[in-house]
C-alpha positions in Angstrom: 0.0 -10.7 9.6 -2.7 -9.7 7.5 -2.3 -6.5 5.6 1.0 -6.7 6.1 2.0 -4.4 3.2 0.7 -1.4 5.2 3.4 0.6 7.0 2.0 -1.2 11.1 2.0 -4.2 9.0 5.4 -4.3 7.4 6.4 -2.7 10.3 5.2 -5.8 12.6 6.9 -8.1 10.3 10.4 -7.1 10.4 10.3 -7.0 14.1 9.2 -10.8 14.2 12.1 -11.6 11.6 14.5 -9.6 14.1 13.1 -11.6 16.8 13.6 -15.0 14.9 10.2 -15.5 14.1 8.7 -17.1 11.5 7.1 -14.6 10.0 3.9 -15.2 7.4 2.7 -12.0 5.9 -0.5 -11.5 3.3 -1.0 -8.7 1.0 -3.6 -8.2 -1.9 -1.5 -7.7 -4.6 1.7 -9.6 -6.1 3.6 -6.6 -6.1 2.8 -5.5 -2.5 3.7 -9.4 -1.4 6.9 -8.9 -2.9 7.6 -5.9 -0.6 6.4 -7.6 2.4 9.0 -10.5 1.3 11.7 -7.7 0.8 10.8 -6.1 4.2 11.0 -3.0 1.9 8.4 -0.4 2.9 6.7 1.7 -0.4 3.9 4.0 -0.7 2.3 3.6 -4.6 0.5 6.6 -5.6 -1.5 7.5 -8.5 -2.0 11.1 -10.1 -5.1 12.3 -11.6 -4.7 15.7 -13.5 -7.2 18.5 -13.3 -10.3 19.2 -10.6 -12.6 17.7 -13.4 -11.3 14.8 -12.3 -11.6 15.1 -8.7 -14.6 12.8 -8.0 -13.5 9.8 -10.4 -10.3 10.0 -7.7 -12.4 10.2 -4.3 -14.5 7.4 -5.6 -10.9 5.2 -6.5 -9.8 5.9 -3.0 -12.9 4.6 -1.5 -14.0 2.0 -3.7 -10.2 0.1 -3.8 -9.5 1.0 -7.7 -5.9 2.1 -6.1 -3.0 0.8 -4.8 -1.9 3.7 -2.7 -2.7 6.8 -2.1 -4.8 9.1 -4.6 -3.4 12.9 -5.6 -5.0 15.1 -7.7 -2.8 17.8 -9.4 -4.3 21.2 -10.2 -3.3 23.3 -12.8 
């Protein structure tokens, strides 16, 4: 299962361990393996303060800088 540290992905894996499957998932980072191993599902998120900030956030969420989703806090 490729991606399979995405929630369809995880998802899909557990379901072929319940079914007795052998079950080989990839992720793109160490950590995320390890909760495709775990069959525990997480959402990482990272927090950038201020609007100033705003684009330097957009462009992690499109350009992969992230693991997770991207906030941005307003004060």
């Amino acid at each position: 299962m490729s991606a399979a540290a995405g929630a369809p992905g995880l998802f899909a894996c557990q379901i072929g361990k319940n079914l007795g499957c052998q079950v080989i998932g990839i992720a793109l980072t160490a950590q995320l393996q390890q909760w495709v191993d775990e069959g525990k599902p997480h959402t990482p998120f990272q927090i950038s303060q201020g609007i100033e900030n705003t684009l330097v956030a957009y462009r992690q969420l499109l350009t992969g800088d992230n693991i997770g989703k991207v906030l941005v806090q307003l004060d």
